[in-house]
mmCIF file of the N, C-alpha and C atoms, coordinates in Angstrom:
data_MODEL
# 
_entry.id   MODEL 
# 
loop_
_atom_site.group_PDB 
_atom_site.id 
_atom_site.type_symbol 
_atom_site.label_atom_id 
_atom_site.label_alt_id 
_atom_site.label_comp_id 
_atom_site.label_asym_id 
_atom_site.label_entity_id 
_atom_site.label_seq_id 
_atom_site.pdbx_PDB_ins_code 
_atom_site.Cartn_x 
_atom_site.Cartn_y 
_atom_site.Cartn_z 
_atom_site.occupancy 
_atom_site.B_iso_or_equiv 
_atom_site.pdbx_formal_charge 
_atom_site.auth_seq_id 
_atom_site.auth_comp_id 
_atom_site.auth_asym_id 
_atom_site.auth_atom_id 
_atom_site.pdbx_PDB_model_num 
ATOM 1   N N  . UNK A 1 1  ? -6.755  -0.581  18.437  1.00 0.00 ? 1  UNK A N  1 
ATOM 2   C CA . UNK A 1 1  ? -6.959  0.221   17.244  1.00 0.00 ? 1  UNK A CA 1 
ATOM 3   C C  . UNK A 1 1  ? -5.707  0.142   16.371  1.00 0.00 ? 1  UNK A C  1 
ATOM 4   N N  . UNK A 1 2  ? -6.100  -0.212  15.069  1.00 0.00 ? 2  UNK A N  1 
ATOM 5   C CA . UNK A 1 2  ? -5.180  -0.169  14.040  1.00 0.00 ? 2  UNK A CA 1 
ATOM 6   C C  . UNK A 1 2  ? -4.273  1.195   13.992  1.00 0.00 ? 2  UNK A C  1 
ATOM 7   N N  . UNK A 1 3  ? -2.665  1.569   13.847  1.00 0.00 ? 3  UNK A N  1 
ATOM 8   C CA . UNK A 1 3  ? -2.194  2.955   13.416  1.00 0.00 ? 3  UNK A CA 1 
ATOM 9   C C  . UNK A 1 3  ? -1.953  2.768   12.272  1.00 0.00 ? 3  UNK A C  1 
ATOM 10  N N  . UNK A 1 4  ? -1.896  3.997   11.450  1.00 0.00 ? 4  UNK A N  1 
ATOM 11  C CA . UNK A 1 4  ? -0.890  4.298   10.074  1.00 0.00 ? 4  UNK A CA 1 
ATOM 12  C C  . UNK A 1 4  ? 0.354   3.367   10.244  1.00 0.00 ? 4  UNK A C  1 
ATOM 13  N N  . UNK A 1 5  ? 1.310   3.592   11.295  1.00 0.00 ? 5  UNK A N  1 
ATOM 14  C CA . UNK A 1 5  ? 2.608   2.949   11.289  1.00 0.00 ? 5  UNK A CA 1 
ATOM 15  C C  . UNK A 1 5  ? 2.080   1.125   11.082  1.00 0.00 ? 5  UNK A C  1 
ATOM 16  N N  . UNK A 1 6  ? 1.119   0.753   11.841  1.00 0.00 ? 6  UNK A N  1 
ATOM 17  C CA . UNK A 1 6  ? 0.790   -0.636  11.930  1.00 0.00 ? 6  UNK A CA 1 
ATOM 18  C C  . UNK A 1 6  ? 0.508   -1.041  10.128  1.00 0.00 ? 6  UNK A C  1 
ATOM 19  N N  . UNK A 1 7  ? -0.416  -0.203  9.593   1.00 0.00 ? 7  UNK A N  1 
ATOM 20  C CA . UNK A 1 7  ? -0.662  -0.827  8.281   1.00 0.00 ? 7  UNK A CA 1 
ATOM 21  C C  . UNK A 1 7  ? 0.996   -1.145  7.466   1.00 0.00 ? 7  UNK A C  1 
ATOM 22  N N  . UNK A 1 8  ? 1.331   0.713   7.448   1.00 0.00 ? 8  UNK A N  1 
ATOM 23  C CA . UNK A 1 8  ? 2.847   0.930   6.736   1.00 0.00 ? 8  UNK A CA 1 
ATOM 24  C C  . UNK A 1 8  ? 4.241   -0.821  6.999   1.00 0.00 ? 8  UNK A C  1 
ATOM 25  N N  . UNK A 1 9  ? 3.872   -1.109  8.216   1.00 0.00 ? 9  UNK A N  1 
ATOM 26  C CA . UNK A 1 9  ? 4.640   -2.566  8.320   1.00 0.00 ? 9  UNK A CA 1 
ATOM 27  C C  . UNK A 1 9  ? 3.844   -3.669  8.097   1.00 0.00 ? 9  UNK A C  1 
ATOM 28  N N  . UNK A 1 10 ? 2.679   -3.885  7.841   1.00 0.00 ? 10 UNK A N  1 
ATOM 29  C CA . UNK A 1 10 ? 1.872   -5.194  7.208   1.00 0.00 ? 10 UNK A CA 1 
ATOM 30  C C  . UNK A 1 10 ? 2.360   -5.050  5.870   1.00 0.00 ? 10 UNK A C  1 
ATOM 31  N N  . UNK A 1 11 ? 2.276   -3.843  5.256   1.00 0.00 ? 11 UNK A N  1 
ATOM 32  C CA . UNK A 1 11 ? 2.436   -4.422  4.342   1.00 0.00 ? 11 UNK A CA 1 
ATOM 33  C C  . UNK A 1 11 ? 3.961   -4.266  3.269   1.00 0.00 ? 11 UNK A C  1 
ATOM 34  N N  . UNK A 1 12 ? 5.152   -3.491  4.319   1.00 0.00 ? 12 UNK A N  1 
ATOM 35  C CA . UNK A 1 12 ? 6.294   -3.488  3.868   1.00 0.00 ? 12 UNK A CA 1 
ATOM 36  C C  . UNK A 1 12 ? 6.669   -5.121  4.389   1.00 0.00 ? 12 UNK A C  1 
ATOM 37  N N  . UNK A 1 13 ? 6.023   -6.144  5.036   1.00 0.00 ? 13 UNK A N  1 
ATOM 38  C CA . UNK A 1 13 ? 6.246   -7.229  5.723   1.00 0.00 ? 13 UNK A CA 1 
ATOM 39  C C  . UNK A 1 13 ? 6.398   -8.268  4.989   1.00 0.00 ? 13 UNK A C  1 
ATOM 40  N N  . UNK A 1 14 ? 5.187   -7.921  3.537   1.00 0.00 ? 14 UNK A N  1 
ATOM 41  C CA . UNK A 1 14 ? 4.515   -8.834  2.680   1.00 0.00 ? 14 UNK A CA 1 
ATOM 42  C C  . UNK A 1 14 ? 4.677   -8.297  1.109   1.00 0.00 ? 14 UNK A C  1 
ATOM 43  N N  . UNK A 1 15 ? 4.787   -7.261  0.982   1.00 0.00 ? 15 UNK A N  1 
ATOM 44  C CA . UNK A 1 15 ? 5.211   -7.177  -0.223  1.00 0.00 ? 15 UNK A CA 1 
ATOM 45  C C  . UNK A 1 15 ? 6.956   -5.934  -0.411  1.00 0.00 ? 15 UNK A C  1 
ATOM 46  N N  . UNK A 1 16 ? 7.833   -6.334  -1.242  1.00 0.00 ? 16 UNK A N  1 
ATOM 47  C CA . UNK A 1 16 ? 8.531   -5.529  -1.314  1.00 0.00 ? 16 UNK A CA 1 
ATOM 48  C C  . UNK A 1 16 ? 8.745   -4.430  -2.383  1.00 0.00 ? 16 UNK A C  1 
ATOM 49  N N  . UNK A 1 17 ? 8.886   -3.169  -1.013  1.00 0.00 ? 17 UNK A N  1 
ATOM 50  C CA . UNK A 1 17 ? 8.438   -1.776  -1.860  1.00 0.00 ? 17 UNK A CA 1 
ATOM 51  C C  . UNK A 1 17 ? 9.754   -0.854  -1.362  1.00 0.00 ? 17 UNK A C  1 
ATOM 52  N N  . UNK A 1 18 ? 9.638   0.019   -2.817  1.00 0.00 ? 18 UNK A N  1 
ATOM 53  C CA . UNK A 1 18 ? 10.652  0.956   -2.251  1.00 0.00 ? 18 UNK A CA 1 
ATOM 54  C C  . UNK A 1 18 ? 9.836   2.509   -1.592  1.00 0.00 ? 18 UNK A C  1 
ATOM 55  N N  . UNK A 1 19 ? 8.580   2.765   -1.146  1.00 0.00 ? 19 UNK A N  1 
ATOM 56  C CA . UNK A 1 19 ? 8.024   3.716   -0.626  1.00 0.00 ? 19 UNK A CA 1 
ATOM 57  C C  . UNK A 1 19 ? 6.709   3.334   -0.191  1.00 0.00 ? 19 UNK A C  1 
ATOM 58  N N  . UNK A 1 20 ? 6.536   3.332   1.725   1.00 0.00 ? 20 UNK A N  1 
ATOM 59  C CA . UNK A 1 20 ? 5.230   3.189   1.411   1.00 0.00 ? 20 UNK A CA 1 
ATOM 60  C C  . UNK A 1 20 ? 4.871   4.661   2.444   1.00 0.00 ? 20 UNK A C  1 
ATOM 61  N N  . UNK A 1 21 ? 3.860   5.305   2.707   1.00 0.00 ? 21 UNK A N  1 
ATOM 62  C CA . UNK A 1 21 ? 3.352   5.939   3.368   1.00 0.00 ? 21 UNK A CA 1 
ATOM 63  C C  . UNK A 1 21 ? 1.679   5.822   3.380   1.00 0.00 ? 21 UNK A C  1 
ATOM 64  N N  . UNK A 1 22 ? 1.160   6.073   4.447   1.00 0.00 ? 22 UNK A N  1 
ATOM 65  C CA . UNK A 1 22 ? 0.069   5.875   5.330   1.00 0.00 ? 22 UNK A CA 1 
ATOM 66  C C  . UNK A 1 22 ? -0.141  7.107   6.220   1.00 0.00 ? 22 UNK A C  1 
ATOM 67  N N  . UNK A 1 23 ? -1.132  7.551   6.007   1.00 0.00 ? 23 UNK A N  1 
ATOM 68  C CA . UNK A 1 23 ? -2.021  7.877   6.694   1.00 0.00 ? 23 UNK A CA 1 
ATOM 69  C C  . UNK A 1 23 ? -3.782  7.543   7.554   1.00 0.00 ? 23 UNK A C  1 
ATOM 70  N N  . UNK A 1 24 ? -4.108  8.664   8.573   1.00 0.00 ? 24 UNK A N  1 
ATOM 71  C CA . UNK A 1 24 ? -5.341  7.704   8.817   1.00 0.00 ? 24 UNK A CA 1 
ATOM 72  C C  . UNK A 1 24 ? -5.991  7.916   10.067  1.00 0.00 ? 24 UNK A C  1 
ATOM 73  N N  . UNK A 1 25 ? -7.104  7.844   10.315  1.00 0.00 ? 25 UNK A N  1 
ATOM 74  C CA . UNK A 1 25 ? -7.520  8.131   11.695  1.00 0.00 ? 25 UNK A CA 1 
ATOM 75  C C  . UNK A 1 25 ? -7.909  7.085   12.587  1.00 0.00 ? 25 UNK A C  1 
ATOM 76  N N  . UNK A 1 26 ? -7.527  6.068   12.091  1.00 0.00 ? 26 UNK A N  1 
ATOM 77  C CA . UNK A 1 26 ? -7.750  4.474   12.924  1.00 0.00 ? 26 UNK A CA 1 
ATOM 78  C C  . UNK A 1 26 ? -8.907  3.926   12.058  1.00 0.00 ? 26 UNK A C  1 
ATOM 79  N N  . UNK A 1 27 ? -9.938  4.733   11.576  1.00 0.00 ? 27 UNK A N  1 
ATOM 80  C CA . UNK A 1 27 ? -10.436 3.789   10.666  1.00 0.00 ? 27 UNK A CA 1 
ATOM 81  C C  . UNK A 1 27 ? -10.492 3.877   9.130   1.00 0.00 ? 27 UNK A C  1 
ATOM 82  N N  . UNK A 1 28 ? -10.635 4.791   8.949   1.00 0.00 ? 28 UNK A N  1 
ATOM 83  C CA . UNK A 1 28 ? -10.216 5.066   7.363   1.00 0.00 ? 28 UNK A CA 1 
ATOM 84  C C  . UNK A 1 28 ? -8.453  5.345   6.780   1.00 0.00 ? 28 UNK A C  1 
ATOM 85  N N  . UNK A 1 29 ? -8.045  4.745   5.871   1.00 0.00 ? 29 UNK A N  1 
ATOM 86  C CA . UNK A 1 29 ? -6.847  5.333   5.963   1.00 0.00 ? 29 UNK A CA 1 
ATOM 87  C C  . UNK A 1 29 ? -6.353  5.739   4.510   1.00 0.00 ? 29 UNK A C  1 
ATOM 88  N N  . UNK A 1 30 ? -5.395  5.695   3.952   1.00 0.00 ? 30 UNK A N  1 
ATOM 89  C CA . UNK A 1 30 ? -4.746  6.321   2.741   1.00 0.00 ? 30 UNK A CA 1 
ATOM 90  C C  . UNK A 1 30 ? -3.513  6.016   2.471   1.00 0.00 ? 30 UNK A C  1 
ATOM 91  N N  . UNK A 1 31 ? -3.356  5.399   1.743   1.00 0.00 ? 31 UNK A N  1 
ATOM 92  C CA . UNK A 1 31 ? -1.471  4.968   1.522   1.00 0.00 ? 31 UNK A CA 1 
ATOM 93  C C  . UNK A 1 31 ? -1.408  5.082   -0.153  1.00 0.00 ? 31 UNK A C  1 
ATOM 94  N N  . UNK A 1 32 ? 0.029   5.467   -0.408  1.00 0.00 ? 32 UNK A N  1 
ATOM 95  C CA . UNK A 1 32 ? 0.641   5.371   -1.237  1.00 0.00 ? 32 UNK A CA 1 
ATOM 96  C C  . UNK A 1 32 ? 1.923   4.816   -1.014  1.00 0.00 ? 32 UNK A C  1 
ATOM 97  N N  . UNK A 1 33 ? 2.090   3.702   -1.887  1.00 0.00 ? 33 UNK A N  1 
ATOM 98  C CA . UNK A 1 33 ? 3.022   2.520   -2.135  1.00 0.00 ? 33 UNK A CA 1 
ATOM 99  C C  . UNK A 1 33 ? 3.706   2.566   -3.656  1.00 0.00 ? 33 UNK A C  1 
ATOM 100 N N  . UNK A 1 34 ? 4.556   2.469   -3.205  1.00 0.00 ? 34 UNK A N  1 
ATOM 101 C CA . UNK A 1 34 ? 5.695   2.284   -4.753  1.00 0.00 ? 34 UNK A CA 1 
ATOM 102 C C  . UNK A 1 34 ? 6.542   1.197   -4.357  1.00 0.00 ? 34 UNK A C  1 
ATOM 103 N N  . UNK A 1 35 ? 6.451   -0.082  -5.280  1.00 0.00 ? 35 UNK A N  1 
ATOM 104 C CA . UNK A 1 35 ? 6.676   -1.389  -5.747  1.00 0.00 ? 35 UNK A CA 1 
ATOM 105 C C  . UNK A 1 35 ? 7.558   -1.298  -6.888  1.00 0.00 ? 35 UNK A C  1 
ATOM 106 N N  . UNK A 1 36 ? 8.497   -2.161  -7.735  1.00 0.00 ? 36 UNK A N  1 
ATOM 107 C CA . UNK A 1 36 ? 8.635   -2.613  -8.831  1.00 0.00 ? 36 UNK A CA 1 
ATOM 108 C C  . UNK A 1 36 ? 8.294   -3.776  -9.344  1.00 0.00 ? 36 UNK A C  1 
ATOM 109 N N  . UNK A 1 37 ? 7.402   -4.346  -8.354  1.00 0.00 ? 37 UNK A N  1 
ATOM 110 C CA . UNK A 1 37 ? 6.440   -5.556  -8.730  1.00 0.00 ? 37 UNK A CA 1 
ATOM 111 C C  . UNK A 1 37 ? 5.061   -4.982  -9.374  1.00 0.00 ? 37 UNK A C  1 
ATOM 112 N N  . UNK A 1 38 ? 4.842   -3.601  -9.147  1.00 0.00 ? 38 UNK A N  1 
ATOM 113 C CA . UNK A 1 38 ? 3.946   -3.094  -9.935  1.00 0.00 ? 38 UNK A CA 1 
ATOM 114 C C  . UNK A 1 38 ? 3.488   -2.857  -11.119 1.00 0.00 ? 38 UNK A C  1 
ATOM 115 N N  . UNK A 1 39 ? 5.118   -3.153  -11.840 1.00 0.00 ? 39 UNK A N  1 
ATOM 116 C CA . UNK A 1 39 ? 5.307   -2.554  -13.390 1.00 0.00 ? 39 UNK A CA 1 
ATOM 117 C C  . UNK A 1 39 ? 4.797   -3.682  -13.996 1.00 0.00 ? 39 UNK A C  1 
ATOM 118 N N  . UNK A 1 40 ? 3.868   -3.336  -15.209 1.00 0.00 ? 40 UNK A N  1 
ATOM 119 C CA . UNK A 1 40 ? 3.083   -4.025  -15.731 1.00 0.00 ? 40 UNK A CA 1 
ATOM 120 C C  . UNK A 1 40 ? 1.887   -4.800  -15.373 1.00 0.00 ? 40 UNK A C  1 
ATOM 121 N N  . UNK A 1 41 ? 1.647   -4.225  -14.346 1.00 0.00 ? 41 UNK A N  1 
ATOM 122 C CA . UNK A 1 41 ? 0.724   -4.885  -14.008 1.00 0.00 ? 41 UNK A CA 1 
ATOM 123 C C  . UNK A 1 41 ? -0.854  -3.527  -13.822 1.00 0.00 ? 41 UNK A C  1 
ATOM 124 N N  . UNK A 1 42 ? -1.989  -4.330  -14.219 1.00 0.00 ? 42 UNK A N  1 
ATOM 125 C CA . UNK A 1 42 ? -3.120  -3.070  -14.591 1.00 0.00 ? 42 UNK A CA 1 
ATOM 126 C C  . UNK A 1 42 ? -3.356  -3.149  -12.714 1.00 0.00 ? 42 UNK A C  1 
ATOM 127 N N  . UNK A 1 43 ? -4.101  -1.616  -12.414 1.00 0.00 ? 43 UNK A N  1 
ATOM 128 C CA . UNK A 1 43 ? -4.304  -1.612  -11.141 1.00 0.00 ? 43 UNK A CA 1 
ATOM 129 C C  . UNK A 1 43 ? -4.606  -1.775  -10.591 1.00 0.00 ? 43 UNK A C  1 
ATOM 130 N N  . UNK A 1 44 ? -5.493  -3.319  -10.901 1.00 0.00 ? 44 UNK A N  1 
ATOM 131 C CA . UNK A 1 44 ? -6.394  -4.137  -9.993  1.00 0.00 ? 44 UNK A CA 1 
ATOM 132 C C  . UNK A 1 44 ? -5.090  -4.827  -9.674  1.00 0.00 ? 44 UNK A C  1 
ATOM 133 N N  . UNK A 1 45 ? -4.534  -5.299  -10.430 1.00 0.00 ? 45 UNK A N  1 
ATOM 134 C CA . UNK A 1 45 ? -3.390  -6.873  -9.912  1.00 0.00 ? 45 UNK A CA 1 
ATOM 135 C C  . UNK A 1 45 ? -2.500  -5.877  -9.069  1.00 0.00 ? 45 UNK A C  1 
ATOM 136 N N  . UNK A 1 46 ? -2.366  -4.749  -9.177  1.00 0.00 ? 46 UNK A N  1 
ATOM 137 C CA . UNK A 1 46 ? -1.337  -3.942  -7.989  1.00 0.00 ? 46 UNK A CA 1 
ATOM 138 C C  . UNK A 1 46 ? -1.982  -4.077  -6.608  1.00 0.00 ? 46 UNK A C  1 
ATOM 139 N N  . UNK A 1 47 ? -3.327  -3.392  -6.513  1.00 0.00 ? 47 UNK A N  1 
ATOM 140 C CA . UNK A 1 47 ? -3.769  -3.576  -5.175  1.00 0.00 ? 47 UNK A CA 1 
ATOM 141 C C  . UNK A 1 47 ? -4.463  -4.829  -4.633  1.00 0.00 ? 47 UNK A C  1 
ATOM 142 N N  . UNK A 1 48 ? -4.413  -6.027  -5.696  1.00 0.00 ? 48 UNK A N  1 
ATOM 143 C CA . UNK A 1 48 ? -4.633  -7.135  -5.050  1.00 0.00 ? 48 UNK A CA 1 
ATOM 144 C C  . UNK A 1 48 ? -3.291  -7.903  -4.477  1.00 0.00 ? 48 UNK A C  1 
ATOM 145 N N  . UNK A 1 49 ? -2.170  -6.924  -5.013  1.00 0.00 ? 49 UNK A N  1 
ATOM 146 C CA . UNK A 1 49 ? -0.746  -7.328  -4.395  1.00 0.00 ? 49 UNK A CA 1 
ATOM 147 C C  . UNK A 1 49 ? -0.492  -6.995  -3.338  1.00 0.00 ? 49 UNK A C  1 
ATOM 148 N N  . UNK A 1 50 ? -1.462  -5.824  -2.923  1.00 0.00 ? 50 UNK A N  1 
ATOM 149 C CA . UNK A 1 50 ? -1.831  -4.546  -1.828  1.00 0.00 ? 50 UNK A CA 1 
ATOM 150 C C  . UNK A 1 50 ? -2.354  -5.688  -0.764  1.00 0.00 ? 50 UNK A C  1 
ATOM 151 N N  . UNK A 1 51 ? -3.204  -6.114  -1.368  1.00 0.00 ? 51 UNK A N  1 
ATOM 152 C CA . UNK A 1 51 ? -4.307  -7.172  -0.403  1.00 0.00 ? 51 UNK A CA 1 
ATOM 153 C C  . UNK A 1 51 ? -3.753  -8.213  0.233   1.00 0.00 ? 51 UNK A C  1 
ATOM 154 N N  . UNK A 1 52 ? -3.149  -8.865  -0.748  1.00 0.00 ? 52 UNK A N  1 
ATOM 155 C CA . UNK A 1 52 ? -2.470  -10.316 -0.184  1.00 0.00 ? 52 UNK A CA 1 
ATOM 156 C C  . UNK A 1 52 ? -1.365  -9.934  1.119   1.00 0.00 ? 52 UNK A C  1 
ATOM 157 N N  . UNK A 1 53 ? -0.667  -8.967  0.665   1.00 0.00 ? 53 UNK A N  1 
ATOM 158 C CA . UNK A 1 53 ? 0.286   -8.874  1.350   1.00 0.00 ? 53 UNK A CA 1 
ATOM 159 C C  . UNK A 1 53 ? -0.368  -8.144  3.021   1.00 0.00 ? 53 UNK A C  1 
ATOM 160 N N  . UNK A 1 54 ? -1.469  -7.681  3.222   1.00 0.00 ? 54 UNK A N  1 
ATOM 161 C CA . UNK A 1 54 ? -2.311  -7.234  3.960   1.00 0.00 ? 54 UNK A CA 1 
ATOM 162 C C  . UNK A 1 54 ? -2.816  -8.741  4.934   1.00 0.00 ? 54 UNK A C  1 
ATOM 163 N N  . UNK A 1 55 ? -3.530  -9.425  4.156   1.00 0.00 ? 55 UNK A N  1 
ATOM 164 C CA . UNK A 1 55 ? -3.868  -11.124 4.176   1.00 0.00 ? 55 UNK A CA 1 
ATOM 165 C C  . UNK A 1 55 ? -5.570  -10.263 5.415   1.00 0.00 ? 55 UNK A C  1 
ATOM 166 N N  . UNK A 1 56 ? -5.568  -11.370 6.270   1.00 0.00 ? 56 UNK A N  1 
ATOM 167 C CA . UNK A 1 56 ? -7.286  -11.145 6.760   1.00 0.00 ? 56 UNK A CA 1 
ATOM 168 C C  . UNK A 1 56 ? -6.854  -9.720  7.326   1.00 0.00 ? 56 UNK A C  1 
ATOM 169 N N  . UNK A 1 57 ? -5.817  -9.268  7.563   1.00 0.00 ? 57 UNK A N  1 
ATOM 170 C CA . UNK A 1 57 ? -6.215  -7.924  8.225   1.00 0.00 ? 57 UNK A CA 1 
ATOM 171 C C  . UNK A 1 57 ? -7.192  -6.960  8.121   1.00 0.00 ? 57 UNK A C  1 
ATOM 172 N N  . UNK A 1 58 ? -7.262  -7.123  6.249   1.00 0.00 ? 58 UNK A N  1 
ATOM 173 C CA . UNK A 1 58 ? -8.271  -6.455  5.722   1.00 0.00 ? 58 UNK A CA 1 
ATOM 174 C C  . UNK A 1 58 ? -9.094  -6.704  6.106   1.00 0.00 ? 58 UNK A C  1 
ATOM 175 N N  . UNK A 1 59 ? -9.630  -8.180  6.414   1.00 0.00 ? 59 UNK A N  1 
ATOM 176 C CA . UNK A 1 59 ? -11.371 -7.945  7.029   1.00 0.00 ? 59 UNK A CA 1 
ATOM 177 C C  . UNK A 1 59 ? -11.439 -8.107  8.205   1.00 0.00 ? 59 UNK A C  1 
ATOM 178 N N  . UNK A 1 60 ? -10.410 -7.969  9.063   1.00 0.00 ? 60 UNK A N  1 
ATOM 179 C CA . UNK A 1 60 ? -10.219 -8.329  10.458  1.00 0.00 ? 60 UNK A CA 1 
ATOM 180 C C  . UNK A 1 60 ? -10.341 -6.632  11.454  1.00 0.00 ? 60 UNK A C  1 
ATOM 181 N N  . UNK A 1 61 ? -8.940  -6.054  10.554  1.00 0.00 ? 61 UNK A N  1 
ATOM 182 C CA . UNK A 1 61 ? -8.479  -4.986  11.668  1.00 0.00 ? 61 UNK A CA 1 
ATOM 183 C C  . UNK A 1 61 ? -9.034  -3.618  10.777  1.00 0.00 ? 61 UNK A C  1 
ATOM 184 N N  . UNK A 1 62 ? -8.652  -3.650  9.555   1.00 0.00 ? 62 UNK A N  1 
ATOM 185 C CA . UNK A 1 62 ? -8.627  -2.323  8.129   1.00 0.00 ? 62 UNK A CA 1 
ATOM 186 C C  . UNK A 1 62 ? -9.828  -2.625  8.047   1.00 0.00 ? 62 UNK A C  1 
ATOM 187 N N  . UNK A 1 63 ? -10.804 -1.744  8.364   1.00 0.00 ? 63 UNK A N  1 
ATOM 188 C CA . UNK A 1 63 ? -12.168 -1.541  7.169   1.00 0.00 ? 63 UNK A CA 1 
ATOM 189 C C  . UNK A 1 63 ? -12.290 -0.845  6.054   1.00 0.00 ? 63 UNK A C  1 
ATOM 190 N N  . UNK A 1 64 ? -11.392 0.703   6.119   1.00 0.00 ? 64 UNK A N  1 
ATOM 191 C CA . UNK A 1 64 ? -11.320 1.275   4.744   1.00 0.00 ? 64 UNK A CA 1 
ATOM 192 C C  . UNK A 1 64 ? -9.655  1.257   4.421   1.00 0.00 ? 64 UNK A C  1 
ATOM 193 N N  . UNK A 1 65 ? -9.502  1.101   3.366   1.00 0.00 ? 65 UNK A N  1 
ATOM 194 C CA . UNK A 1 65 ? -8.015  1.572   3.088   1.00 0.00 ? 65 UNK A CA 1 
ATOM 195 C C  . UNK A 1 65 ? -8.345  2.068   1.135   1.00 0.00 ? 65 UNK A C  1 
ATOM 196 N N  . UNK A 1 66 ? -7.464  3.484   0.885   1.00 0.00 ? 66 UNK A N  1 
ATOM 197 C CA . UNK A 1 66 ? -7.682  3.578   -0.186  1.00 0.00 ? 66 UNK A CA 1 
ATOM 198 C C  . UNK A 1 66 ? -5.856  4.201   -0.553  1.00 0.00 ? 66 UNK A C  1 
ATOM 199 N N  . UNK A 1 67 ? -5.646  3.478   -1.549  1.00 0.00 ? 67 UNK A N  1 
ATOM 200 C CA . UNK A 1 67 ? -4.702  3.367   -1.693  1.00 0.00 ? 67 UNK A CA 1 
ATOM 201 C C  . UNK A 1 67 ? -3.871  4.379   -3.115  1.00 0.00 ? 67 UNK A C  1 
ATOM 202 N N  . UNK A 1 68 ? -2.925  4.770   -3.699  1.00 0.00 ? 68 UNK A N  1 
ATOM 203 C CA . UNK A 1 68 ? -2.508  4.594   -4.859  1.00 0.00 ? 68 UNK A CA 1 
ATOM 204 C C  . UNK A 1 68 ? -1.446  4.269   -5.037  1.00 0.00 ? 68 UNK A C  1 
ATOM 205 N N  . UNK A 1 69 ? -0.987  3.208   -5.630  1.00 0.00 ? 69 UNK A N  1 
ATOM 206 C CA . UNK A 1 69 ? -0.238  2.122   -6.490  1.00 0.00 ? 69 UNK A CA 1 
ATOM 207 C C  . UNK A 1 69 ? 0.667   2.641   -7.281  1.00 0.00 ? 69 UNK A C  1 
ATOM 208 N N  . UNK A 1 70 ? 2.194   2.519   -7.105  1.00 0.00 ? 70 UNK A N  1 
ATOM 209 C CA . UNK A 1 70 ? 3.149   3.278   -8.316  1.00 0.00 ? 70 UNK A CA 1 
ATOM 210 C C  . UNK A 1 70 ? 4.626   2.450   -8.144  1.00 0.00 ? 70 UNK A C  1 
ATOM 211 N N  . UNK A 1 71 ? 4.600   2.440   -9.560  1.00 0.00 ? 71 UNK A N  1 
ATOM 212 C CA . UNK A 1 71 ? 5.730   1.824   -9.892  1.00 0.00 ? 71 UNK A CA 1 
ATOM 213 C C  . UNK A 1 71 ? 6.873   3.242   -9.233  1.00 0.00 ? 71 UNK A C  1 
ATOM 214 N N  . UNK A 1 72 ? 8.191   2.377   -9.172  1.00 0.00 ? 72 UNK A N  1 
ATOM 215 C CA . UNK A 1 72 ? 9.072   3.565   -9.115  1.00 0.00 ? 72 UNK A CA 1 
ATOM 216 C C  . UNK A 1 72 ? 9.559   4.650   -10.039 1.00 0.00 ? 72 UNK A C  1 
ATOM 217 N N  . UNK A 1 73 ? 9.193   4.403   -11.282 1.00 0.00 ? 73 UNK A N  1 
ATOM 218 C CA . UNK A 1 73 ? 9.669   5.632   -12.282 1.00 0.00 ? 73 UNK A CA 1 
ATOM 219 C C  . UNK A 1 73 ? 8.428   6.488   -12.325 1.00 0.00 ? 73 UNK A C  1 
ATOM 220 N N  . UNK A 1 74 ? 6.927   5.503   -11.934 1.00 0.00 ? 74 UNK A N  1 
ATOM 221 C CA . UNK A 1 74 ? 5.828   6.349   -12.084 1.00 0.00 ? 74 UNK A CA 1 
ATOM 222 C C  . UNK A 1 74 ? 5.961   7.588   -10.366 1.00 0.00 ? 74 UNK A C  1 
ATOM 223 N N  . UNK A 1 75 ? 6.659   6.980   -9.513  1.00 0.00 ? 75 UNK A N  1 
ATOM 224 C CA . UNK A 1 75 ? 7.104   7.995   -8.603  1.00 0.00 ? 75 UNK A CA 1 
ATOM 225 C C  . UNK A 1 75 ? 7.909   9.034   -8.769  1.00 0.00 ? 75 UNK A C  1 
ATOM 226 N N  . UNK A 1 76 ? 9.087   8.556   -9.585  1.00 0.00 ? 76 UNK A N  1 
ATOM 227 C CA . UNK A 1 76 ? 10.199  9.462   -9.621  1.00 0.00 ? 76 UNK A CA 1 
ATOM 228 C C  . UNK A 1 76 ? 9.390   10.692  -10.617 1.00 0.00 ? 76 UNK A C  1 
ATOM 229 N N  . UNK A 1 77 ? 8.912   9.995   -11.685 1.00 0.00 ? 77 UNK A N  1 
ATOM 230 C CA . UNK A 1 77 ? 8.298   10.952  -12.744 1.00 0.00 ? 77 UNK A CA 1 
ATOM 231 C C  . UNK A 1 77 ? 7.027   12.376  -11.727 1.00 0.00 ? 77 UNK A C  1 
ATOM 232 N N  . UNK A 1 78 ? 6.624   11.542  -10.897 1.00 0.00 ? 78 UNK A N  1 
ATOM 233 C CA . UNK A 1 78 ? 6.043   13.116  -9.944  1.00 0.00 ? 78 UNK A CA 1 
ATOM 234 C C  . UNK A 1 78 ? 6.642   13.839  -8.864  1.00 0.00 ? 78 UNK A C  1 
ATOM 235 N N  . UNK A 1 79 ? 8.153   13.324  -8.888  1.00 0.00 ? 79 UNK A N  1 
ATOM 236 C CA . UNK A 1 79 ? 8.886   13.924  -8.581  1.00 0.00 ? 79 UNK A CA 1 
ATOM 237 C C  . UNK A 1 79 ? 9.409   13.745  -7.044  1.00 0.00 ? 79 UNK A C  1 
ATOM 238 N N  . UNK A 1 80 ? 9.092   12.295  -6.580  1.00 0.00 ? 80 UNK A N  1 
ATOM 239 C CA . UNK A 1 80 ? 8.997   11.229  -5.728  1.00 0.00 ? 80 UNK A CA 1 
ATOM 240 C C  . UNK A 1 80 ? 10.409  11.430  -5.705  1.00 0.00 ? 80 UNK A C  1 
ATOM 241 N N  . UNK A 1 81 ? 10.942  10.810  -4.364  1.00 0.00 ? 81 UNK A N  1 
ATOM 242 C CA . UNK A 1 81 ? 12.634  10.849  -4.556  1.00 0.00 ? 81 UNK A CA 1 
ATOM 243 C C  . UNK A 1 81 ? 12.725  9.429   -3.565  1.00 0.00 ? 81 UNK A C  1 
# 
């Protein structure tokens, strides 16, 4: 069974972020990720940055993952540290 911690290092592995957190009950899970590869980019190309860096896990090990995507000022601005 997939953990939170297991996703949280797929994909600090593959893409570089300055925040990720995960949650999850082994099959559904929830992360929020903050990138500066994010900036400028609309929020499909963020979580397909989400994806790649994931690679078949997604259709292998992850069946749900729902994510939200943030640049670092869009973190700091909710008060993210």
């Amino acid at each position: 069974m997939v953990l939170p911690q297991d996703i949280k290092q797929y994909i600090e592995a593959g893409l570089p972020c300055e925040r990720v957190e995960v949650s999850g009950d082994g099959h559904h899970f929830e992360a929020i990720i903050v990138s500066h590869l994010f900036a400028g980019k609309s929020r499909v190309a963020q979580h397909q940055l989400v994806y790649q860096a994931l690679g078949d896990r997604m259709r292998q090990e992850i069946h749900a993952l729902s994510m939200r995507t943030l640049t670092p000022e869009q973190w700091a601005a909710l008060g993210g540290h």
